[in-house]
Kinemage of the C-alpha trace (Angstrom):
@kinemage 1
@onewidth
@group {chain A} dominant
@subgroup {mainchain}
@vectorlist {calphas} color= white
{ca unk a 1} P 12.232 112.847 219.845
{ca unk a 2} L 9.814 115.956 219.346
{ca unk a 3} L 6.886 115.229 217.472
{ca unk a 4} L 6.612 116.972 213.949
{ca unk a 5} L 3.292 118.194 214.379
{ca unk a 6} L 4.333 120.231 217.717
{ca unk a 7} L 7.387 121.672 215.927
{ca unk a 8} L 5.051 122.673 213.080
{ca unk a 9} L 2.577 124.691 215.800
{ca unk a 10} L 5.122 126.006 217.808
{ca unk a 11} L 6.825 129.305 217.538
{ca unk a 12} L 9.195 131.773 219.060
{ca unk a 13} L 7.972 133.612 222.012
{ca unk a 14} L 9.639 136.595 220.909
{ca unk a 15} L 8.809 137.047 217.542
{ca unk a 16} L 6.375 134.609 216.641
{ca unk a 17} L 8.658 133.175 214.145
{ca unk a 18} L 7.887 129.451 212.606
{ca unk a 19} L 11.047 127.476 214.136
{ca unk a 20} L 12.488 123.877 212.188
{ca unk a 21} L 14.400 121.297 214.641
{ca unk a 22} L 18.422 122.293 213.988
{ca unk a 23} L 20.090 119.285 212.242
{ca unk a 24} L 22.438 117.126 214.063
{ca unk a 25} L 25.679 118.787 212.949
{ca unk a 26} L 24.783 121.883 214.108
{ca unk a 27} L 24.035 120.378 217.424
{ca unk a 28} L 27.224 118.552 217.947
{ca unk a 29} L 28.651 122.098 217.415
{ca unk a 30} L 26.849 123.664 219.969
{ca unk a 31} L 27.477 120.603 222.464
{ca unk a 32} L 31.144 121.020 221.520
{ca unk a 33} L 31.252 124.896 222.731
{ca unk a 34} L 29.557 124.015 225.855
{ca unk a 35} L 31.987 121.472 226.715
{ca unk a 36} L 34.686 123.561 225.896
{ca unk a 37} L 33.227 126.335 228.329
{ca unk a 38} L 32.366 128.717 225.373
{ca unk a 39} L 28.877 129.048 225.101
{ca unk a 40} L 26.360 131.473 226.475
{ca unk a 41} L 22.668 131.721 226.038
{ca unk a 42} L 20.624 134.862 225.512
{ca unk a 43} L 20.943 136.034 229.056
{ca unk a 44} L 24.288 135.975 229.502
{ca unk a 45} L 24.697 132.511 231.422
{ca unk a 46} L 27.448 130.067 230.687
{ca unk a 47} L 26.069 126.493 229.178
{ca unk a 48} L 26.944 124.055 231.863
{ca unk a 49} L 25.006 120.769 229.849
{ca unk a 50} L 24.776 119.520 226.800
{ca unk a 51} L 21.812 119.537 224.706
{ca unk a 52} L 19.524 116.359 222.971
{ca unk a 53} L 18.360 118.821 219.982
{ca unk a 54} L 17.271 122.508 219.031
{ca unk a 55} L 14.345 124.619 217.602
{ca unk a 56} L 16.097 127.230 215.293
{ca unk a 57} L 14.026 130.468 214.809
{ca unk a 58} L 13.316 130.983 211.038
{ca unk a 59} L 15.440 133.892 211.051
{ca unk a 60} L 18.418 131.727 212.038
{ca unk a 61} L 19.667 133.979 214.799
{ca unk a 62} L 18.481 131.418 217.687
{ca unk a 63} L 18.003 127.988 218.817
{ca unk a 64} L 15.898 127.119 221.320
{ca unk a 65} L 17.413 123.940 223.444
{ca unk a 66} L 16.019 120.627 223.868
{ca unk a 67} L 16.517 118.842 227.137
{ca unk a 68} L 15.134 114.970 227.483
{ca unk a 69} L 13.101 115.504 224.438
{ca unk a 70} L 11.413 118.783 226.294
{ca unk a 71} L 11.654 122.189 224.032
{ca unk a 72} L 12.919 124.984 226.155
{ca unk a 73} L 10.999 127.682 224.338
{ca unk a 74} L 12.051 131.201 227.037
{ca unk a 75} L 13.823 133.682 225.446
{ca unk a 76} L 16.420 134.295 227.641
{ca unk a 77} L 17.313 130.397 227.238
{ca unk a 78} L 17.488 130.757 223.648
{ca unk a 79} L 21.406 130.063 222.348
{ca unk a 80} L 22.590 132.804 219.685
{ca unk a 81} L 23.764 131.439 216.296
{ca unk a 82} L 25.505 135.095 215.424
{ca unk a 83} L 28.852 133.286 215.276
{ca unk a 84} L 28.208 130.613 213.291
């Protein structure tokens, strides 16, 4: 699990918008598009594994993933919310 404080002193690296961890339904959401095949991130590239969690940029347009309690905090990793 990520620790609170780094969540509070991280940001996004595009923006330098606070980001909050994504709850858990949103999540299984996510995890549900990428094992239907449906889900891109930022860059264009299919999701091939599920995610453990998410950073969601204040603005709500993106969550950042995280993988074995690691954030992945590059922009072109970063999973676009505009649908939901």
């Amino acid at each position: 699990m990520i620790d609170a404080e780094l969540v509070r002193i991280l940001c996004c690296p595009e923006t330098y918008q606070g980001i909050s961890l994504a709850d858990a339904s949103l999540i299984e959401k996510l995890n549900q598009q990428i094992a239907a095949g449906k889900l891109q991130n930022r860059g264009g590239q299919p999701l091939m594994e599920k995610i453990d969690g998410g950073l969601v940029r204040a603005d709500g347009k993106y969550v950042y993933p995280i993988r074995q309690d690691i954030p992945v905090m590059l922009i072109d990793e970063a999973i676009p919310l505009a649908a939901w």
